[in-house]
C-alpha positions as CSV (number, residue, x, y, z in Angstrom):
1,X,105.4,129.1,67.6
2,X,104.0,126.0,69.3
3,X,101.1,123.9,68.8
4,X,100.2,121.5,71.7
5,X,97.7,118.7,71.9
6,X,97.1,116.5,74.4
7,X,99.2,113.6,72.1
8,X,102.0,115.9,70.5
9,X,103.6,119.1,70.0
10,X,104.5,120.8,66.9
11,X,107.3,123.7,66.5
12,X,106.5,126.1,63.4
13,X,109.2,128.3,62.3
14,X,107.1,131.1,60.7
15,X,108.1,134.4,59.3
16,X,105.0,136.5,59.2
17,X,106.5,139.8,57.9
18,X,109.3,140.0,55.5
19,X,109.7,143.3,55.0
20,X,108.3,146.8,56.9
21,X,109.1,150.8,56.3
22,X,108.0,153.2,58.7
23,X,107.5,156.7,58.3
24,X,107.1,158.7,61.7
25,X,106.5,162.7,61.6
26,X,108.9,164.9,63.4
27,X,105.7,166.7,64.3
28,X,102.3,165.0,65.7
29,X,100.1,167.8,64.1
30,X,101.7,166.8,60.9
31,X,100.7,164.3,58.3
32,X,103.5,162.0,57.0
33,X,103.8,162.1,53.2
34,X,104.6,158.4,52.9
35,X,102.4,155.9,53.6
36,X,104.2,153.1,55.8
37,X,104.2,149.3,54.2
38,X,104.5,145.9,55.5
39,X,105.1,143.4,53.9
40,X,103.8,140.2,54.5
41,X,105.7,136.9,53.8
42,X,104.1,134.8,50.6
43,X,103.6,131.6,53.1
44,X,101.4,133.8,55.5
45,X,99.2,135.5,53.4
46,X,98.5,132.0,51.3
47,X,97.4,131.0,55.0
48,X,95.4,134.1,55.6
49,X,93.4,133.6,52.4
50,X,93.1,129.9,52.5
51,X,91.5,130.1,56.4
52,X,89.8,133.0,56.2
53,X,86.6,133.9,58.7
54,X,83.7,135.6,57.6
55,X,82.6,138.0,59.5
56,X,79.6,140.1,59.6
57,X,80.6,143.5,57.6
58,X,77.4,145.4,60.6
59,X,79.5,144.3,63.4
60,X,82.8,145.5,62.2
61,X,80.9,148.4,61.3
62,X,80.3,148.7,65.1
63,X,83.8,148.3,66.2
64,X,85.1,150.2,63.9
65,X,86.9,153.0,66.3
66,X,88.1,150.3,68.7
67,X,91.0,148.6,67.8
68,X,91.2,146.1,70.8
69,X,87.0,145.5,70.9
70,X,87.6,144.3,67.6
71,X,90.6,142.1,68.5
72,X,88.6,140.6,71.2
73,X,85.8,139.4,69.0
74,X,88.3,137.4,66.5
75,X,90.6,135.6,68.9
């Protein structure tokens, strides 16, 4: 990833997931009987809690069963 001014550039080299396990079903009308995990990396989620937004809980409320309105409103 790189961060550009009009001065400088910066390179991070960031792992943002350390770990994932996925569990697909063989059948769609069937429900999987693990729950998949991700796995964050330590140096991420200190970032996520150290720069974290506020949002109003009524909106998310409203965007709750669109996954790319809400995605819009954060970046």
């Amino acid at each position: 990833m790189t961060i550009s001014t009009d001065r400088r550039a910066v390179q991070i080299n960031s792992q943002i997931v350390t770990a994932f396990d996925l569990w697909f079903p063989k059948n769609k009308q069937k429900r999987v009987l693990w729950p998949s995990i991700l796995q964050l990396s330590h140096e991420y989620f200190t970032s996520l809690q150290n720069h974290a937004v506020p949002l109003d809980e009524r909106a998310l409320t409203g965007l709750a069963h669109s996954a790319m309105a809400l995605e819009s409103t954060l970046g």
